[in-house]
C-alpha positions in Angstrom: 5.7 -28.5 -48.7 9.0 -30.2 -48.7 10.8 -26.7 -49.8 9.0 -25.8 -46.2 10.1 -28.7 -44.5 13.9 -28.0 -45.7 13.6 -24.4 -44.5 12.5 -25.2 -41.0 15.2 -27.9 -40.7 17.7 -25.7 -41.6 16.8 -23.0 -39.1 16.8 -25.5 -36.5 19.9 -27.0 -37.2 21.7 -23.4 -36.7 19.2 -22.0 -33.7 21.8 -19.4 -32.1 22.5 -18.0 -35.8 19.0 -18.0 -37.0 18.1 -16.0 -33.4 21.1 -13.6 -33.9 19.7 -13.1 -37.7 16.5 -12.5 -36.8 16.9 -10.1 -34.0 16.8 -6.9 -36.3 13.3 -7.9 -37.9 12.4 -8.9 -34.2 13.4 -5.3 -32.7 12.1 -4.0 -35.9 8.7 -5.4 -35.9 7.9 -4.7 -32.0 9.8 -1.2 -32.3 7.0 -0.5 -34.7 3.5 -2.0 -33.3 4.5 -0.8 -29.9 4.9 3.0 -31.2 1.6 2.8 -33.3 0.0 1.2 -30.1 1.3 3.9 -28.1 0.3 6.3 -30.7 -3.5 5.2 -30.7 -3.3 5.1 -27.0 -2.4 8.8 -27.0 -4.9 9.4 -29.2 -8.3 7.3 -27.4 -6.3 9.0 -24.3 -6.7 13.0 -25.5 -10.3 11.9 -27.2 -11.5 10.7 -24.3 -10.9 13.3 -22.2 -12.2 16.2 -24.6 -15.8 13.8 -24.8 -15.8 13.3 -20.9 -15.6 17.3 -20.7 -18.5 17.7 -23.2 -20.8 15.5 -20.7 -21.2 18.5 -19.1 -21.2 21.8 -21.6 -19.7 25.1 -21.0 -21.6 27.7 -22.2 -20.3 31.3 -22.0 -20.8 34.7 -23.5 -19.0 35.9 -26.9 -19.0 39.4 -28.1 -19.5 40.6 -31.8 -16.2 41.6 -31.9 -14.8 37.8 -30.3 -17.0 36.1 -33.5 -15.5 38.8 -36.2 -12.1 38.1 -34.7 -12.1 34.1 -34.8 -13.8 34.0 -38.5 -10.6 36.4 -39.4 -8.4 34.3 -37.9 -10.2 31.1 -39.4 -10.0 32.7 -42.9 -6.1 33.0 -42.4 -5.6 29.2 -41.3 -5.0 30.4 -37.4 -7.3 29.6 -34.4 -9.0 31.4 -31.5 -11.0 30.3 -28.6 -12.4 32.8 -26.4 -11.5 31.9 -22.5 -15.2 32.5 -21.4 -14.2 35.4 -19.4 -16.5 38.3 -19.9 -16.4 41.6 -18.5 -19.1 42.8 -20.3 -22.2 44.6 -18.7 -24.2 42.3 -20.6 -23.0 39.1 -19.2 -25.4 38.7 -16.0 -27.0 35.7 -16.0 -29.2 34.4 -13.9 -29.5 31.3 -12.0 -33.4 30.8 -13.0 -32.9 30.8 -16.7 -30.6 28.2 -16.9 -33.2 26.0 -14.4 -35.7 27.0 -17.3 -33.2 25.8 -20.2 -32.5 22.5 -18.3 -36.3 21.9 -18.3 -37.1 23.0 -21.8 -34.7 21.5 -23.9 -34.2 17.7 -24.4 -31.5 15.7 -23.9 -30.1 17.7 -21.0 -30.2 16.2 -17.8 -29.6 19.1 -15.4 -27.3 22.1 -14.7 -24.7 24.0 -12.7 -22.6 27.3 -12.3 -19.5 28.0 -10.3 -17.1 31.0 -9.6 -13.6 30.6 -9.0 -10.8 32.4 -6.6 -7.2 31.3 -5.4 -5.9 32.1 -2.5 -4.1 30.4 1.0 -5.8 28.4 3.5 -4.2 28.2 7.0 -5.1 26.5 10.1 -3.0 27.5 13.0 0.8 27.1 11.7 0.1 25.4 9.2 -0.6 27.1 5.6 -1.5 26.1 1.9 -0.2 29.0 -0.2 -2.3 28.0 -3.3 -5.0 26.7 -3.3 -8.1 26.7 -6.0 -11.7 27.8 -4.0 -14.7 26.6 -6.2 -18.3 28.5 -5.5 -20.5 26.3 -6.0 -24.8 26.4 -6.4 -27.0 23.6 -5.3 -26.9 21.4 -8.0 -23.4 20.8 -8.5 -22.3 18.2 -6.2 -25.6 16.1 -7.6 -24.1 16.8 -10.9 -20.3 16.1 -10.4 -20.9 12.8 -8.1 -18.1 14.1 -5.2 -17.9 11.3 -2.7 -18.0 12.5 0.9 -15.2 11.3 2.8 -16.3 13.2 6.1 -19.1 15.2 7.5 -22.0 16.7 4.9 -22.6 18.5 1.9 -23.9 22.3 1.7 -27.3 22.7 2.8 -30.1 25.0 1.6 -29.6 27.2 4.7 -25.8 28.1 3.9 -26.9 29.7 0.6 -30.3 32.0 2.3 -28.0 32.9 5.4 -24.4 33.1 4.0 -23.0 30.8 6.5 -19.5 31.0 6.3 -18.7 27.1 5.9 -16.3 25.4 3.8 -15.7 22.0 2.4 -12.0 20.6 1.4 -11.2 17.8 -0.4 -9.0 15.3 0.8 -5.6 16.3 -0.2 -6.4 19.6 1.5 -7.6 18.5 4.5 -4.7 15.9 5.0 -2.1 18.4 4.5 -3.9 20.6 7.3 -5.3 18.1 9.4 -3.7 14.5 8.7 -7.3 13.3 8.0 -11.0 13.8 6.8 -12.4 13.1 10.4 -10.0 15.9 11.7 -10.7 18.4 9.6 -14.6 18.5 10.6 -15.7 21.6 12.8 -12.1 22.7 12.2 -11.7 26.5 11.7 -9.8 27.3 8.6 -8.6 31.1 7.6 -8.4 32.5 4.0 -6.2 35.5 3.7 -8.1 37.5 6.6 -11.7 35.1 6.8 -12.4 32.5 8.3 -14.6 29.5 8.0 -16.0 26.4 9.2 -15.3 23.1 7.9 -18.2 21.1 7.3 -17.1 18.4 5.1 -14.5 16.7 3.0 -14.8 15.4 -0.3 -12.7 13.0 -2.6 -11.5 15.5 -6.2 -12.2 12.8 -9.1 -10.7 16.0 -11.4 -7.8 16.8 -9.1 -5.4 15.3 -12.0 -6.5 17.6 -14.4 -6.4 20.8 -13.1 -2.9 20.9 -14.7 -2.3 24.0 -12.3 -0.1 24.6 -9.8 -2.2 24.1 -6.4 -1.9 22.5 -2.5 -5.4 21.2 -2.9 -8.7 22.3 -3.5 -11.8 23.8 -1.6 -15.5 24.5 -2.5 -17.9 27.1 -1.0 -21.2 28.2 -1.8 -21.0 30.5 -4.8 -23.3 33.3 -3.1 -20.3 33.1 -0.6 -17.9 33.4 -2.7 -19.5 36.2 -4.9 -20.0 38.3 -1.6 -16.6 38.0 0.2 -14.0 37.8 -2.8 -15.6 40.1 -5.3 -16.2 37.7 -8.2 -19.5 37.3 -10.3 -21.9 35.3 -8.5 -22.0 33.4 -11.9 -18.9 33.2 -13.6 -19.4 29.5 -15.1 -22.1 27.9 -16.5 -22.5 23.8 -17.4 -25.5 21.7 -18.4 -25.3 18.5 -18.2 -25.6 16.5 -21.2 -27.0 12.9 -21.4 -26.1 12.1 -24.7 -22.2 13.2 -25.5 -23.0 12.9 -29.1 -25.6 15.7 -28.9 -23.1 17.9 -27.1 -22.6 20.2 -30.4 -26.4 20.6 -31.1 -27.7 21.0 -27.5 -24.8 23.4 -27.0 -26.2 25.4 -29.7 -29.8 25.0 -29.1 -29.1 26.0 -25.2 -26.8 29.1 -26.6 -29.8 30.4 -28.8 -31.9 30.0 -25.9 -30.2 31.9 -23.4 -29.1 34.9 -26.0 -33.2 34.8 -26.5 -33.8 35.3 -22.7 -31.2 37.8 -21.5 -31.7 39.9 -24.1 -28.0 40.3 -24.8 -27.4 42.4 -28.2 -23.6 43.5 -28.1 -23.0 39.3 -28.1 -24.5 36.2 -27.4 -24.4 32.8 -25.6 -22.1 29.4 -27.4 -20.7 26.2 -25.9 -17.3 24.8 -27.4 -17.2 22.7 -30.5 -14.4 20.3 -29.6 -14.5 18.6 -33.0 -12.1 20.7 -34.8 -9.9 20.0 -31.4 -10.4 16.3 -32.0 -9.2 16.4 -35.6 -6.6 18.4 -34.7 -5.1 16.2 -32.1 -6.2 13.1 -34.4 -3.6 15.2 -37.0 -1.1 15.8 -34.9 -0.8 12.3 -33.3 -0.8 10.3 -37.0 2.1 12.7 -37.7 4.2 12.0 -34.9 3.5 8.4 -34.8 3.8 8.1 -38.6 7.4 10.1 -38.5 8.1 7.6 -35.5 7.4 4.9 -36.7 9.0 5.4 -39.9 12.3 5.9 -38.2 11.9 2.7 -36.6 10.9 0.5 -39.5 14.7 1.7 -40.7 16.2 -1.2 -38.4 13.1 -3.9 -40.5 15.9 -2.5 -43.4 19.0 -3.0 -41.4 17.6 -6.5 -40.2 16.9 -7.7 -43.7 20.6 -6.9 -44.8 21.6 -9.1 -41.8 19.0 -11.8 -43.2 20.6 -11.1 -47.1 24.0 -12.0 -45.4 23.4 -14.8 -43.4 22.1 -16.4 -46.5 24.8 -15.6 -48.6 26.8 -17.5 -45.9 24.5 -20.8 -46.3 24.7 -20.8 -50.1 28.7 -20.9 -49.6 28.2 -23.9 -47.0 25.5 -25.9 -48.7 27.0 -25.2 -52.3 27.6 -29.4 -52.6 23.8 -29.8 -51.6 22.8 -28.0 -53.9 25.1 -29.5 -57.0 23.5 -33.4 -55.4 20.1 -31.8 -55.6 20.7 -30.5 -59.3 22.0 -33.7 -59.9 19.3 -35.7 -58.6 17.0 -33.2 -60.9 15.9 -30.4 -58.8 15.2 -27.6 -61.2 16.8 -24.1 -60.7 12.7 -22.8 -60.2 12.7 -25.3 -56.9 16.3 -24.1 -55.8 15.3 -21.0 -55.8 12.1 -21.5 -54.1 13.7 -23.1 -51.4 16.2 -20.5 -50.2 13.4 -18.2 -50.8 11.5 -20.1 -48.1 13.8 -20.3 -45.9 14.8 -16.4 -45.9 11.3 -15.7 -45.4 10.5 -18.1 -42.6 13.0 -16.2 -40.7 11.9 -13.1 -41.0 8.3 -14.2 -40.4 9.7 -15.9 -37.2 11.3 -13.1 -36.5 7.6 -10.8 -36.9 5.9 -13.4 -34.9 8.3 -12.8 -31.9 8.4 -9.1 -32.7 4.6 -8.8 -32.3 4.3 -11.0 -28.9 7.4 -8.7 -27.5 5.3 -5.6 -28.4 2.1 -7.2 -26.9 3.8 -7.8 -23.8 5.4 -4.5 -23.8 1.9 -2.9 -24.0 0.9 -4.9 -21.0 3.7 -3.8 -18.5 3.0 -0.3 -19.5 -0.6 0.1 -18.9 0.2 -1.6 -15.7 3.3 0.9 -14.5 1.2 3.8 -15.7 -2.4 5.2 -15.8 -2.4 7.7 -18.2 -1.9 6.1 -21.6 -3.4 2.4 -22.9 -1.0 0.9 -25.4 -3.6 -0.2 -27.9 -2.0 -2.6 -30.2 -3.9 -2.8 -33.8 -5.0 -6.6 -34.9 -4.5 -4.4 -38.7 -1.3 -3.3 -37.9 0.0 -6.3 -36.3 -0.9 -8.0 -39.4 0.6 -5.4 -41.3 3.7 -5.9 -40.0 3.8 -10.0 -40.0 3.1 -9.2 -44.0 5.9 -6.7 -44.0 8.5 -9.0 -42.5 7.7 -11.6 -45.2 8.0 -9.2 -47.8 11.1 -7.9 -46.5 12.7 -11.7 -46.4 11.5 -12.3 -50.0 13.2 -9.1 -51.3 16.6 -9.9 -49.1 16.1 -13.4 -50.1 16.4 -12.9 -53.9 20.2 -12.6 -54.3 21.1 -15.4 -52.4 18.7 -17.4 -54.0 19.0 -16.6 -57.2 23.1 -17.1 -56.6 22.1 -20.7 -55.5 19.4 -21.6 -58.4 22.3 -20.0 -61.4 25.3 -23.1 -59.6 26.9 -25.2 -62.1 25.7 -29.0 -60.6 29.7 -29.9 -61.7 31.5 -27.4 -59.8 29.1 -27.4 -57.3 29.7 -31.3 -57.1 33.6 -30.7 -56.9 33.4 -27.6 -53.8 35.5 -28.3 -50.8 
């Protein structure tokens, strides 16, 4: 306790010196948590976006020669996904099965198919050049929860009679109209077609498109089918209760519908996203692992600065130490003491470290939404453990230089 005591005194009877030596460990130690917090934020980031996709699963068609071409790949350490984009004969699903699937097989909660087109939406002078048109069947806005910012939602009526009616959603409709409200009853043209706008939703995927677009607009998908050539069913999603189940349902529902269309030059999967997990799980460790390791250089650097500084106080408490042997203090308590003290200040020096890199976290979650900071209670420990380490093994030479004095020429230092 009183080695302790002498340590603590002696940093704060030099504050400004002690800071300066401690600010490599303190840059160090935050450097460090902040990039593995970052990491793992990445990581919980990329994860959670792959399980929120699997709450509702994509099923599509895959040929023989797709399957024969992914296990070759497989066997030669590549990988191949198939787009879900079938031309094939084969692939003509209908609407009815998949309301059959949904009520047959446990654990899914409901379904819905879309077809897809870009093209421009103009209203008078104004224009979108590029804009992503969703066809849509009954179920889907149940099933996707779009708010309605204005007017309604497609009706039963739109899909028996073809009405030409439109919905936009909110980016859209500002861009051509300044608001929801002024975008109702509005006549929009696409390409050489025009429609009536009926309603306007909010986009909660907007941000993830990750395409180039000026907004996006839905239709009914027998609308779609009719007046832009496209399948009537191009995509298919059930909607899964339990994300956990996503990888057994998807293949229970794939059996299920290969059984009922009678497909034999292929059949019907949903993506496994768990070799896509581990791969970005991989990937992520890497980079933060490489990072991190490159920061923990300046932990080194700081420690050299610690080795230094305490060099220096041997040199000016040489006479307290030739009193102490004097008065009996045995070389093992000299050199306990100055190993102490060296690593109190790098612990000091982690402690600060640690609360910089918390804060850090904090201001950018705040500033941003796409990545949390996590900071690990493991490797924050880790770290604190690491600093004391690194001012025991940096502490060593000076201490053992103070513990080997001669008391009588210690005694006799001016």
């Amino acid at each position: 306790m009183e080695n302790w005591k002498f340590a603590l005194s002696s940093i704060m009877g030099h504050k400004m010196r002690a800071f300066l030596t401690m600010l490599g460990i303190i840059i160090g130690v935050a450097s460090v948590v902040l990039i593995m917090a970052l990491g793992r934020g990445m990581k919980d980031s990329v994860v959670a976006d792959i399980t929120k996709s699997q709450k509702n699963l994509q099923i599509y068609y895959k040929t023989k020669a797709d399957q024969k071409l992914e296990d070759d790949l497989a066997a030669d350490g590549g990988m191949f996904m198939s787009t879900g984009d079938s031309d094939s004969s084969e692939d003509k699903v209908q609407e009815s099965w998949l309301e059959q699937i949904s009520q047959e097989v446990d654990g899914v909660d409901g379904y819905y198919v879309t077809n897809q087109t870009s093209t421009s939406v103009s209203y008078l002078k104004k224009k979108a050049k590029t804009v992503t048109v969703t066809g849509i069947n009954k179920t889907y806005l149940g099933i996707k929860g779009f708010k309605i910012l204005a007017g309604r939602p497609f009706e039963t009526t739109d899909y028996t009679t073809f009405s030409r009616v439109i919905m936009l959603d909110s980016n859209l409709a500002n861009k051509l109209f300044g608001s929801p409200e002024d975008a109702l009853n509005q006549v929009v043209s696409l390409k050489d077609k025009s429609y009536r706008v009926v309603g306007v939703y909010k986009d909660p995927d907007t941000s993830v498109y990750n395409l180039p677009t000026d907004g996006n607009a839905i239709m009914t998908n027998t609308q779609l089918s009719l007046e832009f050539g496209v399948k009537e069913v191009q995509n298919m999603y059930f909607n899964i209760h339990d994300v956990t189940q996503s990888n057994r349902l998807g293949k229970v529902i794939g059996k299920r519908l290969t059984q009922i269309s009678h497909v034999k030059e292929g059949f019907y999967a949903s993506y496994d996203m768990t070799s896509i997990i581990k791969s970005v799980n991989s990937q992520v460790a890497i980079m933060t692992g490489v990072i991190g390791a490159i920061a923990a250089i300046s932990l080194l650097v700081g420690g050299i600065g610690v080795m230094n500084i305490m060099l220096v106080s041997v040199t000016e408490r040489t006479r307290e130490i030739g009193l102490r042997k004097a008065l009996g203090a045995t070389r093992r308590k000299i050199l306990a003491q100055f190993l102490i003290e060296s690593m109190v200040l790098t612990i000091i020096g982690g402690l600060i470290g640690i609360v910089l890199a918390y804060a850090s976290s904090a201001i950018i979650a705040k500033v941003q939404t796409q990545i949390t900071p996590t900071v690990s209670l493991n490797v924050a420990i880790s770290s604190l453990i690491f600093s004391a380490v690194i001012g025991i093994l940096f502490g060593l030479l000076p201490a053992n230089k103070a513990s080997k004095l001669n008391p009588i020429d210690a005694l006799r230092y001016e």
